[in-house]
C-alpha positions in Angstrom: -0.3 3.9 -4.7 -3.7 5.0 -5.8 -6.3 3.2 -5.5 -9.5 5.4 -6.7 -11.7 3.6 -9.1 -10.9 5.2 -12.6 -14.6 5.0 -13.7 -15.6 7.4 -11.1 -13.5 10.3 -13.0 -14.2 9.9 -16.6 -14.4 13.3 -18.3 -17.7 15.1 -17.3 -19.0 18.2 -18.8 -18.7 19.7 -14.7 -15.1 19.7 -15.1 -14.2 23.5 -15.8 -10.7 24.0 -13.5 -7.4 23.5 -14.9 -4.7 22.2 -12.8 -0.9 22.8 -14.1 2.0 20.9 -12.3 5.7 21.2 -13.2 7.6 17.8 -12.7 11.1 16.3 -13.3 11.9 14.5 -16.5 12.6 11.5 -14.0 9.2 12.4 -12.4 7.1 12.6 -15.5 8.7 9.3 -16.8 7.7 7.7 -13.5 4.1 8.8 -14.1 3.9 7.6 -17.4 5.0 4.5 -16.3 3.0 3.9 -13.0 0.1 5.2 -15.7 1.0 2.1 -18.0 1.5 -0.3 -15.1 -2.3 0.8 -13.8 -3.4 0.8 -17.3 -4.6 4.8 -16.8 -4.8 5.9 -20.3 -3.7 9.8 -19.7 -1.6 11.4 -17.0 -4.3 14.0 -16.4 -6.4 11.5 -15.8 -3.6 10.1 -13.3 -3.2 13.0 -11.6 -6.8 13.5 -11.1 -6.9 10.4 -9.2 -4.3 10.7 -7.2 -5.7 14.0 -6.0 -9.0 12.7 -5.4 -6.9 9.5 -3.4 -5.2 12.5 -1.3 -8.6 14.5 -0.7 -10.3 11.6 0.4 -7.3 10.6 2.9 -7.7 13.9 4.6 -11.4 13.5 5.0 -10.8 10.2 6.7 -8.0 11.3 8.7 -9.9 14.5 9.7 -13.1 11.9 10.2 -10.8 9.7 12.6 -9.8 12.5 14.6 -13.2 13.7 15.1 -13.8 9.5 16.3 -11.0 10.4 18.7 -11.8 13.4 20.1 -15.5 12.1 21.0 -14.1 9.2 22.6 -11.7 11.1 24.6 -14.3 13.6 25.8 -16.3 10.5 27.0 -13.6 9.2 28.7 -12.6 12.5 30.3 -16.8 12.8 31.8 -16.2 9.5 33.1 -12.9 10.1 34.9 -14.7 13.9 36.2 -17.8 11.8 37.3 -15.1 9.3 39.1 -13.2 12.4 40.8 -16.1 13.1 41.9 -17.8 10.4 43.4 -14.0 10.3 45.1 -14.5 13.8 46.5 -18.0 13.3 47.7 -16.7 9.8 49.3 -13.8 12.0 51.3 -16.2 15.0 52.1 -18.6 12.3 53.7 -15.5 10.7 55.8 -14.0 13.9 56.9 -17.6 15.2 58.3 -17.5 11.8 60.8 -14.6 14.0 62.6 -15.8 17.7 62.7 -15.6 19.1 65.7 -13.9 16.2 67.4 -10.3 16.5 68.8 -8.1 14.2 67.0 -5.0 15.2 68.7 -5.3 12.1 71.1 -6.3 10.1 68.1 -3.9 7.4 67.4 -5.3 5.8 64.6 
């Protein structure tokens, strides 16, 4: 379903590309009839909202992933900063037994 407002892509002098698309006769009588059940006066003006619908889609897909990714690299400075503390917290417990024998350590 598109759902771009129809005002925002009245003809406009800018408009200089054509666009041709070859459909099935039971494809072209289904946009026709999805342009008379959105009240979309021409199919070119239906197909040029539908590919505005699917531009902007990517843009918020591609946005969303960008989201993502920055969360993720957030998350992956936290979990280095815990490994770490972890391996500082080890290093500091292992140098309490340098040098000693543990051998007759029993726990």
């Amino acid at each position: 379903m598109v759902n771009v407002d129809p005002s925002a892509w009245c003809a406009s002098p800018g408009r200089t590309r054509l666009l041709t698309v070859r459909l099935s006769e039971e494809e072209y009588e289904r946009v026709k009839r999805m342009c008379r059940e959105r009240r979309i006066r021409t199919v070119s003006e239906f197909t040029r909202l539908a590919v505005a619908h699917e531009i902007s889609a990517v843009v918020t897909v591609s946005g969303s992933a960008e989201r993502d990714l920055s969360q993720i690299d957030r998350r992956m400075e936290r979990l280095n900063d815990c490994v770490d503390r972890l391996a500082q917290a080890i290093e500091n417990f292992a140098s309490q037994f340098r040098g000693r024998d543990l051998t007759k350590w029993s726990g």
